[in-house]
N, C-alpha and C positions, 0 to 999 in steps of 0.2 A: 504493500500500500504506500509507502515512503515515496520506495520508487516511481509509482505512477502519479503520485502530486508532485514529486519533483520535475520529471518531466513537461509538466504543464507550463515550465516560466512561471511560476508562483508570484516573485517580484513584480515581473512586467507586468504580470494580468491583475494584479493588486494596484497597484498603480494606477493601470487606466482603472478601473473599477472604482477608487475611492475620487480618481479628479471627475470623472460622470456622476458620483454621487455629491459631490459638492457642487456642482454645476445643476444638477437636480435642486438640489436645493435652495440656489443662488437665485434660480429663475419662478421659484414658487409651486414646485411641482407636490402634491399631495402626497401621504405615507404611504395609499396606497398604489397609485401612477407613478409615482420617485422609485417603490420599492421592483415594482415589476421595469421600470425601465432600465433601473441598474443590473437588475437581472437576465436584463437583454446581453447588456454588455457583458456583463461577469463570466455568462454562459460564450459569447461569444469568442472572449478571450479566452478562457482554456480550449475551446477546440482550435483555434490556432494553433497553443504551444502544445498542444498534444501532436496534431500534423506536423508541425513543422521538427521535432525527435524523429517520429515516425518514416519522413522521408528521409534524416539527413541519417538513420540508423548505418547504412553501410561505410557511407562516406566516415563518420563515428569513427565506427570502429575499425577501420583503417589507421586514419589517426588516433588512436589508441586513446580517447578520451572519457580521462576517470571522471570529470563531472558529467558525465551522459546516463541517468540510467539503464538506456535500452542498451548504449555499448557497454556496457560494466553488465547486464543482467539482472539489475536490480529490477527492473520491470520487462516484462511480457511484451513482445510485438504484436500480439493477436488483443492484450487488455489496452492498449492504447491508440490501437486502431479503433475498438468500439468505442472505448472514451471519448474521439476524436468525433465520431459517428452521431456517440448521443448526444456531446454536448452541442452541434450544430443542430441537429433535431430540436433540441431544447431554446437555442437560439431566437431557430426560426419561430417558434409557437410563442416564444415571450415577445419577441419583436412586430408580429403580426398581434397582437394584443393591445400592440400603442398607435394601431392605423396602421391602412393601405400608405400613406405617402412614409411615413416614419417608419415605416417596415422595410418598405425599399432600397429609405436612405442607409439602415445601419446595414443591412445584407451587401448591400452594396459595400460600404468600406469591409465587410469581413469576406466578401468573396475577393478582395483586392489585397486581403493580408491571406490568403491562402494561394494568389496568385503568385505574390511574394514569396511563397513555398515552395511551391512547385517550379519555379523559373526567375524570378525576377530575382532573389536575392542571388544570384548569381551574375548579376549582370551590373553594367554601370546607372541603369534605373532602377537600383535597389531601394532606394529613396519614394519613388514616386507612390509606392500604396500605403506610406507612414502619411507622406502630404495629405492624402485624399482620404483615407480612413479617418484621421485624427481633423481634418479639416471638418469633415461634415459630421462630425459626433453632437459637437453641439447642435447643430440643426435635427439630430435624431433626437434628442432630450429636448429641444423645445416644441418642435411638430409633434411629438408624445402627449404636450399640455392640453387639456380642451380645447384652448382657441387654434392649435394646432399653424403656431406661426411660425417663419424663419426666423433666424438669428441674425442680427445685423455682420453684414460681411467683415468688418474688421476683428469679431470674435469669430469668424471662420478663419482668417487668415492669421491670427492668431495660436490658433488650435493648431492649424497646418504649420507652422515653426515651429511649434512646438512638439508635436511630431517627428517633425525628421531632424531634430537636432535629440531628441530621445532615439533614434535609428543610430545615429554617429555616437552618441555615450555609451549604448547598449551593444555595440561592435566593441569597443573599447579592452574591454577587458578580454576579450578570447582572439584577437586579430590573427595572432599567431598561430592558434589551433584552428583556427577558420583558413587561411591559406592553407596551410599543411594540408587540410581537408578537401580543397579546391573550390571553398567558396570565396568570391572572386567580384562581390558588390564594390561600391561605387567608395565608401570607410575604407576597406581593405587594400582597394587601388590605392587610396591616396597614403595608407600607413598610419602608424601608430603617432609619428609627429605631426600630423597635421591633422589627424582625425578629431583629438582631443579638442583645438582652438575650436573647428567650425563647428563641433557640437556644443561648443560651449557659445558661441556667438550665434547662433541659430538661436539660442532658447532667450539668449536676452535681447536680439532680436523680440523676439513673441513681449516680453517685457513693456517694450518699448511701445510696442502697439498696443500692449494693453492699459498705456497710460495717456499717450498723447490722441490715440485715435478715437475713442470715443468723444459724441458732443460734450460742447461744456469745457469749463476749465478744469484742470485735472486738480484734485483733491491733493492737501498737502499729505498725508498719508500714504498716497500712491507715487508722490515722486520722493518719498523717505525711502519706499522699498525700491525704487528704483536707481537710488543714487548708493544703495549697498547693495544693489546684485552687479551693478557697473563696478565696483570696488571689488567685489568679488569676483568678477572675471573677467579684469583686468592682471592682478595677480594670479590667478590660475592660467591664464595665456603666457605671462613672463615666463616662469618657472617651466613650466611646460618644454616651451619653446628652447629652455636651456637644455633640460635635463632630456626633451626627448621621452617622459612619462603618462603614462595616460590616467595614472590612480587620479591623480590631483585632478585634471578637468572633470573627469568623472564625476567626482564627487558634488566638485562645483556647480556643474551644469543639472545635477540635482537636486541642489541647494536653491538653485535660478527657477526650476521648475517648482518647485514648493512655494517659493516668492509669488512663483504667476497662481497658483492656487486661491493666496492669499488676496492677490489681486480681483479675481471672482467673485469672492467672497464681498470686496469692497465695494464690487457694482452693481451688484444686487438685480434689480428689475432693467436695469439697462441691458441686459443681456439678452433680452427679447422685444 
């Protein structure tokens, strides 16, 4: 059992999971529409990271990697193909529960992160199903609401930096074990020195737009957290840049992501 929650990307899918449930909530979604929305997502993310083990199990195990359960054995290839199975089944039934348009938009970003699976993370558009899945998340959590509205495009394009600057931090740490293995995305091209800056300038990037773009003058609170995630990856780019390490951006550019959380949080009904 270890084995097969390990499998699923636990982190990642936690992650998105809890910034959908604060964006649920940011925008006034009810206990019980908030609860079945996030459980659109939550389900949707683990059958991503269940597939995406499941195909990369041979490649794996070539590269002899001990964090993989399916190459180590810790889990079954037969129990995480059906995980991968129900939890898309599961997906789909919750996501069809928030509306015909709201159902479409989030299948939509999860048939684009299993695209990502099957082919694209291989390629130098590894990037693009982070953009578009994470771009239109928020519009699957506000078309979820009764009134069933978009979300103003600067929090779509928001989302979407902030996406694929989580693609380049989430490379980060295995680059090494990812070439060895022949995967061969757009992070891995550029390396482990550079990989680190653009994911960390991608996410404060989404920062930036989540303070000057909305109407209105930006609240002092929002340029506080803005002028220490600039602080903060600023110094995570220095260092970086010397040392050639990727812990330190890492860290940082999820420190920046936690900031845009907050940010969210801040804007409350603007978000729809």
């Amino acid at each position: 059992m270890t084995g097969l929650l390990t499998a699923c990307h636990p982190l990642p899918a936690a992650a998105v999971t809890a910034f959908t449930a604060t964006l649920a909530a940011a925008v006034g979604h009810s206990l019980p529409g908030g609860t079945v929305t996030v459980c659109a997502v939550a389900a949707g993310q683990l059958s991503v990271g269940w597939c995406n083990d499941r195909i990369d199990l041979r490649r794996d195990r070539k590269a002899q990697r001990r964090d993989k359960p399916l190459a180590t054995g810790q889990a079954r290839p037969g129990a995480v193909t059906v995980a991968a199975a129900s939890a898309l089944a599961l997906c789909i039934l919750l996501s069809t529960a928030c509306g015909p348009l709201a159902a479409c938009t989030h299948l939509g970003g999860v048939a684009t992160a299993w695209w990502y699976n099957l082919h694209l993370k291989r390629t130098a558009a590894s990037w693009l199903p982070y953009a578009f899945a994470f771009g239109t998340l928020p519009a699957f959590v506000t078309l979820a609401l009764p009134s069933g509205s978009w979300p103003p495009l600067w929090l779509m394009a928001a989302a979407a930096l902030l996406g694929t600057g989580a693609h380049f931090a989430n490379v980060l740490p295995d680059i090494d074990q990812d070439l060895a293995a022949g995967v061969t995305g757009l992070p891995q091209r550029l390396g482990r020195r550079w990989t680190g800056p653009v994911a960390a300038l991608l996410v404060l990037a989404s920062s930036f737009v989540l303070v000057l773009a909305p109407p209105g003058p930006a609240p002092v609170s929002g340029w506080a957290v803005l002028g220490s995630t600039t602080l903060l990856c600023t110094v995570a780019l220095t260092r970086t840049l010397r040392a050639a390490d990727g812990k330190l951006a890492f860290r940082a550019t999820m420190a920046i992501a936690g900031a845009d959380v907050v940010q969210l949080l801040l804007h409350g009904t603007d978000l729809r």
